[in-house]
C-alpha positions as CSV (number, residue, x, y, z in Angstrom):
1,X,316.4,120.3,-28.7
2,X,313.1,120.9,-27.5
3,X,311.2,118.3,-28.6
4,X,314.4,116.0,-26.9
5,X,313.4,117.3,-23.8
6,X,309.9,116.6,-24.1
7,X,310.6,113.3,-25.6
8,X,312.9,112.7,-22.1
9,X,310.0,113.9,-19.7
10,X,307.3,111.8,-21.5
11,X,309.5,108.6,-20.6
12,X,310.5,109.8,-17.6
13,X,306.8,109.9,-16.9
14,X,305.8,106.4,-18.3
15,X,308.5,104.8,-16.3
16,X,307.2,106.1,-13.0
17,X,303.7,105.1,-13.9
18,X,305.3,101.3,-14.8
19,X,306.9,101.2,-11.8
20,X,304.0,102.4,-9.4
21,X,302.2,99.5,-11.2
22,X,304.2,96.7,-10.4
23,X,304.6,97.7,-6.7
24,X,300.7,98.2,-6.3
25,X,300.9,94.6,-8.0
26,X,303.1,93.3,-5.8
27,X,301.5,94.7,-2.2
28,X,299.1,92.7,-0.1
29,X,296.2,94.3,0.5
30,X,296.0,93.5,4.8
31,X,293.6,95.3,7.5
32,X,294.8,98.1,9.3
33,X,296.0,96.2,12.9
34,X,296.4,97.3,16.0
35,X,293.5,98.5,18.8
36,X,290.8,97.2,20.8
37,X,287.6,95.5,19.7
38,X,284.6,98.4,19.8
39,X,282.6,96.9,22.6
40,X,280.5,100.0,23.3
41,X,277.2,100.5,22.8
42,X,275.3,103.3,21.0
43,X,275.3,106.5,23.2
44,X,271.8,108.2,23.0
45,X,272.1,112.1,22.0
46,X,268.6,113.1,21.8
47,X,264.9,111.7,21.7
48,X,262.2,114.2,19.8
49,X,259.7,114.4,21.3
50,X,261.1,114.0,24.4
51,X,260.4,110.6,26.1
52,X,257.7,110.4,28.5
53,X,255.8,113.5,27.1
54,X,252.6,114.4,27.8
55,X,249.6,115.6,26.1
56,X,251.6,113.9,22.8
57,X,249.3,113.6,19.8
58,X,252.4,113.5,17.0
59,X,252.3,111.0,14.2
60,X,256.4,110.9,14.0
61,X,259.6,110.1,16.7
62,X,262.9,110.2,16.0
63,X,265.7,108.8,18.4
64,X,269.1,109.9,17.4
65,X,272.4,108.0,18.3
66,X,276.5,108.7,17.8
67,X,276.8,106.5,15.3
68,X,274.8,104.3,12.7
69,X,272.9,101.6,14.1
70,X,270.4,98.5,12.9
71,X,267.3,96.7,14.7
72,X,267.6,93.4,15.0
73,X,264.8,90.7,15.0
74,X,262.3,93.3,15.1
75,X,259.5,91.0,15.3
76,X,260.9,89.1,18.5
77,X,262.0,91.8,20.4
78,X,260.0,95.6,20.1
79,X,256.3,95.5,21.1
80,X,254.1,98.3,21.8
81,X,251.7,98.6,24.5
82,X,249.0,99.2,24.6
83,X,249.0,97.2,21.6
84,X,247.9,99.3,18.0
85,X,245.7,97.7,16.0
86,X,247.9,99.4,12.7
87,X,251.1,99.0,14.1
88,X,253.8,101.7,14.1
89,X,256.5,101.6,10.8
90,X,260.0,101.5,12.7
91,X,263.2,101.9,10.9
92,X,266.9,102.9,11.5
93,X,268.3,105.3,9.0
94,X,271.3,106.2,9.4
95,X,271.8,106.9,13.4
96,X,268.1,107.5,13.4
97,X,265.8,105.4,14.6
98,X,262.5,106.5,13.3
99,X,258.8,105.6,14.6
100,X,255.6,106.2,12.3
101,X,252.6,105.9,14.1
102,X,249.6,104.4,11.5
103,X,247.5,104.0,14.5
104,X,245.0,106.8,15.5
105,X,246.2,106.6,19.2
106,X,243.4,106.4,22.3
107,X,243.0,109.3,25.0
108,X,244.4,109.3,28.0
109,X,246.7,106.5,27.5
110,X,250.1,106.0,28.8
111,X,252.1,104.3,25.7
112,X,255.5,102.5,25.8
113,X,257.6,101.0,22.9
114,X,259.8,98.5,24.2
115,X,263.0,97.6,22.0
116,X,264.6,95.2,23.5
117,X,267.6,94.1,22.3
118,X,266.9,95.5,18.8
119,X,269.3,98.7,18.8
120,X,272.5,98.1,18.0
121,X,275.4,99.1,16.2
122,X,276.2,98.5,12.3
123,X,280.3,97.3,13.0
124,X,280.2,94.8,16.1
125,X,276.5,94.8,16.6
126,X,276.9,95.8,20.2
127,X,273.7,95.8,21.6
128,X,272.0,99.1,23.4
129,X,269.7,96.6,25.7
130,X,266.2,97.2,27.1
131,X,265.5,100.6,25.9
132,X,261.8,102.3,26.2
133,X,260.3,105.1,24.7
134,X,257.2,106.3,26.7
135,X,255.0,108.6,26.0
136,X,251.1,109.8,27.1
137,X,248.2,111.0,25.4
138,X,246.8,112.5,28.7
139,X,248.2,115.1,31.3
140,X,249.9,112.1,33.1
141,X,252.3,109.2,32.6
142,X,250.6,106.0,34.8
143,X,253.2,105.0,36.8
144,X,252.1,101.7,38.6
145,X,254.9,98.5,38.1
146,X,254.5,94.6,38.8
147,X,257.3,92.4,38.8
148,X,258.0,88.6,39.7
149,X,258.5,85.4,38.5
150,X,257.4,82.5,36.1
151,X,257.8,78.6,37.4
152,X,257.8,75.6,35.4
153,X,259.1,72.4,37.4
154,X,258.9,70.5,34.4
155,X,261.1,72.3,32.1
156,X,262.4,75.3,33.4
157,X,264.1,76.2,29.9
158,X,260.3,77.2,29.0
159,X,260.1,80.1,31.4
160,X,262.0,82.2,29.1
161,X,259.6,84.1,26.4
162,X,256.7,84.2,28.5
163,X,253.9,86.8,28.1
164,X,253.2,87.9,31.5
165,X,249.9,90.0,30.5
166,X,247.3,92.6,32.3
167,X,243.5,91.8,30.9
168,X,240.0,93.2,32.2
169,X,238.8,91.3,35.4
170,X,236.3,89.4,33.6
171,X,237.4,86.0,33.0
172,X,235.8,85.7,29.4
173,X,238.6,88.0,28.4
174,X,241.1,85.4,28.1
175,X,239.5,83.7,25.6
176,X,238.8,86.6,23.6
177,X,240.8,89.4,23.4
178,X,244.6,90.3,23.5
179,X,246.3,91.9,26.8
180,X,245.5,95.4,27.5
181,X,249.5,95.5,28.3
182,X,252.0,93.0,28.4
183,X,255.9,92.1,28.9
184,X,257.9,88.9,28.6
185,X,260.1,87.2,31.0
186,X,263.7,87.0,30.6
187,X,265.8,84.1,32.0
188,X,265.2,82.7,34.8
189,X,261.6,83.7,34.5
190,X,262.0,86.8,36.0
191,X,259.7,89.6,34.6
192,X,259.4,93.5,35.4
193,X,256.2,95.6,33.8
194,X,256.1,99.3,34.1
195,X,253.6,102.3,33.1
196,X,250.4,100.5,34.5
197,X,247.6,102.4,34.7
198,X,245.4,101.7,38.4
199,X,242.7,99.7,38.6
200,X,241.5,95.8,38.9
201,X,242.9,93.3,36.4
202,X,243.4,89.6,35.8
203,X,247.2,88.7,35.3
204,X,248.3,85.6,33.3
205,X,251.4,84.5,32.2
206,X,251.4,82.3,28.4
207,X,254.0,80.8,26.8
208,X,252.3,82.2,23.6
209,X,253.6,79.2,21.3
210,X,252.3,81.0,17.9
211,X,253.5,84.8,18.8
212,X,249.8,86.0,18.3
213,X,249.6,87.5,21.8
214,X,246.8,85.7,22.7
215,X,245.6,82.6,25.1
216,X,245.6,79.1,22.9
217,X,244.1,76.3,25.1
218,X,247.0,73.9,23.7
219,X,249.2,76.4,25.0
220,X,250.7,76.4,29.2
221,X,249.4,79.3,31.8
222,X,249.8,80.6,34.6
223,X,246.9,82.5,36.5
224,X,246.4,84.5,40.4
225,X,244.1,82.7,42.7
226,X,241.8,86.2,41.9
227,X,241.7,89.4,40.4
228,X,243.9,91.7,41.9
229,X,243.3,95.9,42.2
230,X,246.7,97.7,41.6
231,X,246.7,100.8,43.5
232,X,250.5,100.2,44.1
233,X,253.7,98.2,43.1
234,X,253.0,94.5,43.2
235,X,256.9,93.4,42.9
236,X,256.3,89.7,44.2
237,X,254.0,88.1,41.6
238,X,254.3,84.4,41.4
239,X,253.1,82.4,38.5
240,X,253.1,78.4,38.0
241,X,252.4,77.6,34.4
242,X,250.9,74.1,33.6
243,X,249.0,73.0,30.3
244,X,244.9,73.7,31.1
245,X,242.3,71.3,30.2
246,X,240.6,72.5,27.4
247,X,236.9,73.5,28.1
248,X,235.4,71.8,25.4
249,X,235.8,68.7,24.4
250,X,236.6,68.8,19.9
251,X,237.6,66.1,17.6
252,X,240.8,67.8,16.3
253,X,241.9,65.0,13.5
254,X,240.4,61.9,11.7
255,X,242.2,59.3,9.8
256,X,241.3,56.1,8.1
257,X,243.5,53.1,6.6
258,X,242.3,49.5,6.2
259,X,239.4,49.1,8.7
260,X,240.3,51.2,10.9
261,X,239.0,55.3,11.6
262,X,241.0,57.1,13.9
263,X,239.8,59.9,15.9
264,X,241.5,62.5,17.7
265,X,240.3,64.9,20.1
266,X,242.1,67.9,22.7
267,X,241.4,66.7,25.9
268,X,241.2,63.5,27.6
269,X,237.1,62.5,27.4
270,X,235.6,59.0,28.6
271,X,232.3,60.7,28.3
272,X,232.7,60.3,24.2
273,X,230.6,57.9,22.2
274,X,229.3,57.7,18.7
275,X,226.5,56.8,16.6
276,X,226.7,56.1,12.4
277,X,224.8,57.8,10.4
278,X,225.1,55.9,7.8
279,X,225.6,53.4,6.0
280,X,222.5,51.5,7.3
281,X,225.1,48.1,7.8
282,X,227.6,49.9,10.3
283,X,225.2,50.8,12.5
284,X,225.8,48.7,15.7
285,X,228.5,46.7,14.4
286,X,231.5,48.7,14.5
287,X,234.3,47.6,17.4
288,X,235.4,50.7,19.7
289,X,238.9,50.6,20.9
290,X,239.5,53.2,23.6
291,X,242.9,52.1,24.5
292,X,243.9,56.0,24.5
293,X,241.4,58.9,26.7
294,X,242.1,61.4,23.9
295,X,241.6,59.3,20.9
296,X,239.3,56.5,19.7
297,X,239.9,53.5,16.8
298,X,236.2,52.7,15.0
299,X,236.6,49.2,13.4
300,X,233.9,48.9,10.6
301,X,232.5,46.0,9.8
302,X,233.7,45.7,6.3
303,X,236.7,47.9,4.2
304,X,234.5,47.6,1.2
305,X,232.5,50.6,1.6
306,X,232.1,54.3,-0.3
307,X,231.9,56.5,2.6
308,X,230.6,56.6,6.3
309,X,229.4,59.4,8.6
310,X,229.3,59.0,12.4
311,X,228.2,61.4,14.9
312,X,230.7,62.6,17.8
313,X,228.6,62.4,21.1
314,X,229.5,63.5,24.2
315,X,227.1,62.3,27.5
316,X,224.3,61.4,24.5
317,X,224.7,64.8,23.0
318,X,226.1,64.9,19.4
319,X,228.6,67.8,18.7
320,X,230.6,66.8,15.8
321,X,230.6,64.3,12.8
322,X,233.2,62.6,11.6
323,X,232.7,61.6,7.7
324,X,235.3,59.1,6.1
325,X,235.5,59.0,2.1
326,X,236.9,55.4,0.7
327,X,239.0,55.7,-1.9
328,X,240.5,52.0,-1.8
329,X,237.5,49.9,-2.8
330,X,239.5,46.3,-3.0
331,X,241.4,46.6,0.8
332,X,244.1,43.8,0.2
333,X,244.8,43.3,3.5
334,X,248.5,41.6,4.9
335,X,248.3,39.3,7.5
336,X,247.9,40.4,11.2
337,X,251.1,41.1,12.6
338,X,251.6,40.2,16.2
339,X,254.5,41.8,18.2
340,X,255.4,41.8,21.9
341,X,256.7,44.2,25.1
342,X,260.5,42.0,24.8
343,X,262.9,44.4,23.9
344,X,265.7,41.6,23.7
345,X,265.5,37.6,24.3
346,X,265.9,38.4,28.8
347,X,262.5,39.0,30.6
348,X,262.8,40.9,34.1
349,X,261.7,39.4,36.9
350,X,258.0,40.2,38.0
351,X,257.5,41.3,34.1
352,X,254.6,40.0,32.3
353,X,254.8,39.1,28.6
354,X,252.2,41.2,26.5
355,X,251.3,40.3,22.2
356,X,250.0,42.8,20.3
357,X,247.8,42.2,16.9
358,X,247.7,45.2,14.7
359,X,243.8,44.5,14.0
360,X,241.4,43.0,16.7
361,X,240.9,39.3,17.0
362,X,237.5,37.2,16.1
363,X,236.6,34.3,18.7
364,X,240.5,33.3,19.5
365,X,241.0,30.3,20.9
366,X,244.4,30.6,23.1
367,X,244.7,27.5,23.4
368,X,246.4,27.2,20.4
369,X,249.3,29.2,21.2
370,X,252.4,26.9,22.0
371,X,254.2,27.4,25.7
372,X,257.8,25.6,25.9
373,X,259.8,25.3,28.7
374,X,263.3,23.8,27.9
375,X,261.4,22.3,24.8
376,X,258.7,20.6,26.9
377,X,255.1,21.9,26.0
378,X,252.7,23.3,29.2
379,X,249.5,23.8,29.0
380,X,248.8,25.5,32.6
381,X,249.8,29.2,31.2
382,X,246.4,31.8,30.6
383,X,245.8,34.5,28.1
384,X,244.3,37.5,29.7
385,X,243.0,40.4,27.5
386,X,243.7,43.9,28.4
387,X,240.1,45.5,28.7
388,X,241.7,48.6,27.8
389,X,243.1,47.0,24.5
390,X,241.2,44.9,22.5
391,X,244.5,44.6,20.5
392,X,246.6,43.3,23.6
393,X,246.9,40.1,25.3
394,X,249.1,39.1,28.7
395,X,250.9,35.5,28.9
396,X,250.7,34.6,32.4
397,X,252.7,31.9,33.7
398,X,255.1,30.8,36.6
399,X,258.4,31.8,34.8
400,X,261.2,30.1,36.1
401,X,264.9,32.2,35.8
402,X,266.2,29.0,35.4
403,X,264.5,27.6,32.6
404,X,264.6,28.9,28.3
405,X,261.3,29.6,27.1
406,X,259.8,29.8,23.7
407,X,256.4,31.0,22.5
408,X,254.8,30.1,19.0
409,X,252.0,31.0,17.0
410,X,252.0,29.3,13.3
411,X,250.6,31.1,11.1
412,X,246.6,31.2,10.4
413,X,246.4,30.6,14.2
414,X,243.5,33.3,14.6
415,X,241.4,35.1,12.5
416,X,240.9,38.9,12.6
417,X,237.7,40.6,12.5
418,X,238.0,41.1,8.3
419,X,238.7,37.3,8.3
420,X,242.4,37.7,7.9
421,X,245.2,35.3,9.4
422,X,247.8,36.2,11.9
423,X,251.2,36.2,10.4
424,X,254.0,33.3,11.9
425,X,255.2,34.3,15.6
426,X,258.1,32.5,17.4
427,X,259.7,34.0,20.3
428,X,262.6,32.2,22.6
429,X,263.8,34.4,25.9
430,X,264.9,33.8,29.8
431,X,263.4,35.2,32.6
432,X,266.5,37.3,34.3
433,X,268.5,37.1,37.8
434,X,266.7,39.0,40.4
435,X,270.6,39.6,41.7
436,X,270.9,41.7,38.1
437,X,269.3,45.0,39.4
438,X,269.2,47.3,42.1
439,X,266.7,48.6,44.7
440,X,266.0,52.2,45.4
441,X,264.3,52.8,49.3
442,X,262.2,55.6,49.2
443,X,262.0,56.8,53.0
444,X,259.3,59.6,53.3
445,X,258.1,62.0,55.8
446,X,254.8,63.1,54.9
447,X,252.6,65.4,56.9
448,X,249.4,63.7,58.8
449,X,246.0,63.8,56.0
450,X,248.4,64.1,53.0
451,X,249.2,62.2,50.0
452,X,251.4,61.8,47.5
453,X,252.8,60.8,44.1
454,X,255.8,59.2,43.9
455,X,257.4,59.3,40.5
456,X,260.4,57.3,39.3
457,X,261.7,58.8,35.9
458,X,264.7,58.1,34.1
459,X,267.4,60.6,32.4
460,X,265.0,62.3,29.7
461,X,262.3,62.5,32.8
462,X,260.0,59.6,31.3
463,X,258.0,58.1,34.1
464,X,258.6,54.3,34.8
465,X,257.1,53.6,37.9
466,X,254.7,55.5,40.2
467,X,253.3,54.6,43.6
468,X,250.6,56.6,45.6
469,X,251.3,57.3,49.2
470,X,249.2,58.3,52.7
471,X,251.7,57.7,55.1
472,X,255.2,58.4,56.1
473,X,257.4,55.1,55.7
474,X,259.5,53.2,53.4
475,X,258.4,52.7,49.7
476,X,260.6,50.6,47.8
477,X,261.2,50.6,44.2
478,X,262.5,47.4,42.8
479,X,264.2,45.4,40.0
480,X,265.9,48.9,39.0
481,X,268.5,48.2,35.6
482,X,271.5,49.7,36.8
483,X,271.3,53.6,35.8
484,X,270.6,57.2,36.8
485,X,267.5,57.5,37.8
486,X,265.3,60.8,39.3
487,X,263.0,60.9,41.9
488,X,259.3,63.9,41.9
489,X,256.8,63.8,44.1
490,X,253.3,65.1,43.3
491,X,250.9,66.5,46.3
492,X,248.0,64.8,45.7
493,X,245.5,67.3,46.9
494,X,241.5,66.1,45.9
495,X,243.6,62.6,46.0
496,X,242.7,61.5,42.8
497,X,245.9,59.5,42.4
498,X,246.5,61.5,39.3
499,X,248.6,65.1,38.5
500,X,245.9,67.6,38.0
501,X,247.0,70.6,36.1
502,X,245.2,74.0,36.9
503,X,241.8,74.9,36.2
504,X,241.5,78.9,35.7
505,X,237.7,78.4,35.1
506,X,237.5,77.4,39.2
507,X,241.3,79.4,40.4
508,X,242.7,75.8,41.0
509,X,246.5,76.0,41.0
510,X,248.0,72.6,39.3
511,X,249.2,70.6,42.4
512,X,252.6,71.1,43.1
513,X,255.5,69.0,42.2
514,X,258.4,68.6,43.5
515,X,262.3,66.9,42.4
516,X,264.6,65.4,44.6
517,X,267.6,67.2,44.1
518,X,270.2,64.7,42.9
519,X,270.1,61.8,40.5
520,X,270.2,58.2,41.8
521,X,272.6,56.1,40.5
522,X,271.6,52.4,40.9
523,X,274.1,49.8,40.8
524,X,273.7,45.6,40.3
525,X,272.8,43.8,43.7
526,X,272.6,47.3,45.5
527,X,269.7,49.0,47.7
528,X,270.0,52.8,47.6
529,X,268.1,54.8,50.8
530,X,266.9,58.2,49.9
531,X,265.1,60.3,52.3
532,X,262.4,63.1,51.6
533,X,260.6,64.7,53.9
534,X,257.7,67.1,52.7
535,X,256.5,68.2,55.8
């Protein structure tokens, strides 16, 4: 009877288990539902040592929060400055966020450790913004603060991420060292540094392209007129950022393919010649095209060659050489390919047609080339080279918009400088309707002794036409294809005729430019006013 009983419990029990199985089995596993999103922030309990002690010469800080939080893009968004040259070990553990400082930290120096927006939480990543941990190895906390704003006309999207930093008053610095402090500017441009010590500095802002904290020429900045002493809040610093000239001119790439060595340098130089070393048959024979200020094509005399060195001078002096290794000692060159400025068969009015040989000409005689109108052959048309080009030719003529037109050039036409034949060109177009476009009337007020560039530009801010102006009147611009066009003007101050960007050697601010505010849009047949006044 006993072991009935037993028996009776022990299937009692089984049968319970089965059935607790299959309803588990059967169950959908769903979130718990029900309550708000947690949109809150990490609450700060307690910062050891405390922020903004004094006298601090710990190795160890620990910043405590409610709950378990992460840092985020550490790298982007906590700096230290000054800045350590063994940079502190940060890390969240748990709701800790712990600081080891590697560095052995400088007297008297007011430190801060900027987060950013690096603390947040682990569940919803909610963000516990702009939070600083200061602290001094002196008896005082230097309390000095500049704020302000960076300007970029150009792009104002790049006025985010700027380094707006504090460096000794000499203006070597720049180029050599890192800021003594530093911040970056949020949107907008707007910037806000705090904890600066008193004295005289010079202030730049970078858009520090490479995140190394320091001044690259290729990279835009924005510079006071003069050093400025802070002895109190500056809180309405200004700063235009514009790419600098680079102070020295430096061949930055080389390249060479079938005849031709390219050489690239950082700066815009017309000062730049050069001289072959060797071999002893280049010397004096090899064709310059300086079609481009911050490049150069060398033409050698022959593609059948081991190697070349040339010498990079600038006003007769050498600094650089340029040596060019052969590796392709039987060139089979393709015939010279000759292309044009159409970009369909219609030519606008007033436009001038322009052929392009990929390798420079030897003795062409233009009189070759074949000039039709409606199938009748003319002879009265000239060839003018571009004596910025030697690779470019205009096709002047009396273009009629009522006539068709064809151009030819048979093949084996001209000879290039490596005795090579121009490949077969044949090009039919129209000269457009005046009535096809529009007008834009440019009525400006200038101020007496000024002047200024005008700058038409189209959606993507690529300039098309430019004209200089001294006076106030009515500039037009004309034979427009219907679009949306913008409108900048440059002040023209040393009136060069050109944009001049700044020049923090000589405190020369880049001359200003200006937008008109709305895009024009230009219709067939139509003349648009637009009035500016800049005085």
């Amino acid at each position: 009877m006993k072991f009935s009983k037993q028996l009776f419990l022990k299937k009692k029990i089984e049968a319970l288990i089965v059935t607790t199985l299959f309803f588990t089995a059967c169950a959908n596993i769903v979130s718990p539902t029900g309550g708000d999103k947690d949109v809150t922030p990490p609450k700060l309990l307690s910062e050891t040592p405390k922020n903004k002690s004094l006298n601090f010469s710990g190795k160890k800080i620990e910043i405590e929060f409610d709950e378990v939080v992460q840092l985020k893009d550490q790298f982007k968004e906590i700096s230290v400055t000054p800045e350590m040259e063994l940079a502190p070990e940060i890390s969240a553990r748990k709701n800790i966020i712990l600081v080891k400082l590697i560095d052995t930290l400088r007297k008297n120096t007011t430190y801060s450790i900027n987060f950013g927006n690096s603390i947040a939480d682990m569940n919803e990543s909610n963000l516990f913004k702009n939070y600083r941990y200061v602290f001094s190895t002196g008896n005082y906390i230097d309390s000095l603060k500049i704020a302000g704003t960076v300007d970029y006309v150009i792009d104002t999207a790049l006025t985010k991420d700027v380094i707006i930093g504090l460096f000794p008053p000499n203006l070597e610095a720049l180029y050599k060292q890192k800021p003594i402090i530093y911040t970056s500017t949020g949107t907008g441009g707007k910037f806000e540094l705090n904890n600066i010590k008193n004295g005289e500095y010079r202030i730049y802002a970078i858009k520090d392209l490479n995140g190394n904290k320091r001044y690259d020429e290729d990279e835009l900045l924005g510079f006071l007129d003069k050093p400025i002493n802070l002895q109190k809040d500056s809180l309405n610093l200004n700063f235009t950022i514009s790419k600098q000239i680079p102070r020295k001119t430096k061949v930055t790439e080389t390249k060479y393919y079938e005849g031709k060595i390219l050489v690239k340098y950082n700066r815009k130089d017309d000062s730049v010649n050069y001289n072959v070393l060797y071999p002893e048959e280049f010397k004096n024979k090899i064709i310059t095209d300086k079609s481009s200020l911050d490049s150069v094509s060398l033409w050698v005399p022959t593609a059948k060659f081991d190697s070349t060195k040339i010498e990079v001078l600038k006003n007769g002096k050498p600094f650089d050489t340029v040596l060019i290794r052969n590796f392709i000692k039987e060139p089979k060159f393709s015939l010279t390919k000759i292309t044009d400025n159409l970009k369909s068969t219609v030519l606008k009015p007033g436009d001038t047609i322009k052929l392009n040989f990929s390798r420079p000409l030897q003795n062409p005689d233009f009189s070759k080339i074949e000039v039709l109108e409606d199938s009748i052959k003319k002879t009265n048309f000239s060839v003018i080279p571009n004596i910025h080009n030697i690779k470019e030719y205009a096709v002047k003529y009396n273009w009629d918009s009522t006539k068709n037109y064809e151009i030819n050039i048979k093949e084996n036409t001209f000879t290039d400088i490596y005795g090579k034949g121009n490949s077969d060109y044949k090009r039919k177009f129209v000269i457009d309707s005046i009535g096809n476009y529009g007008t834009i009337l440019t009525d400006f007020e200038i101020p007496e002794g000024k002047q200024y560039i005008v700058e038409l530009l189209d959606e993507n801010n690529v300039v098309l036409k430019h004209q200089i102006i001294s006076s106030s009147g009515i500039y037009p611009f004309t034979v427009l294809v219907p679009d949306r066009y913008k409108l900048r003007y440059i002040e023209d101050s040393n009136k060069n005729n050109q944009w001049d960007v700044g020049k923090v050697d000589q405190n020369i601010q880049p001359e200003p430019i200006y937008y008109f505010k709305d895009e024009i849009a230009v219709r067939i047949g139509w003349e648009i006013e637009v009035k500016i006044n800049a005085k």
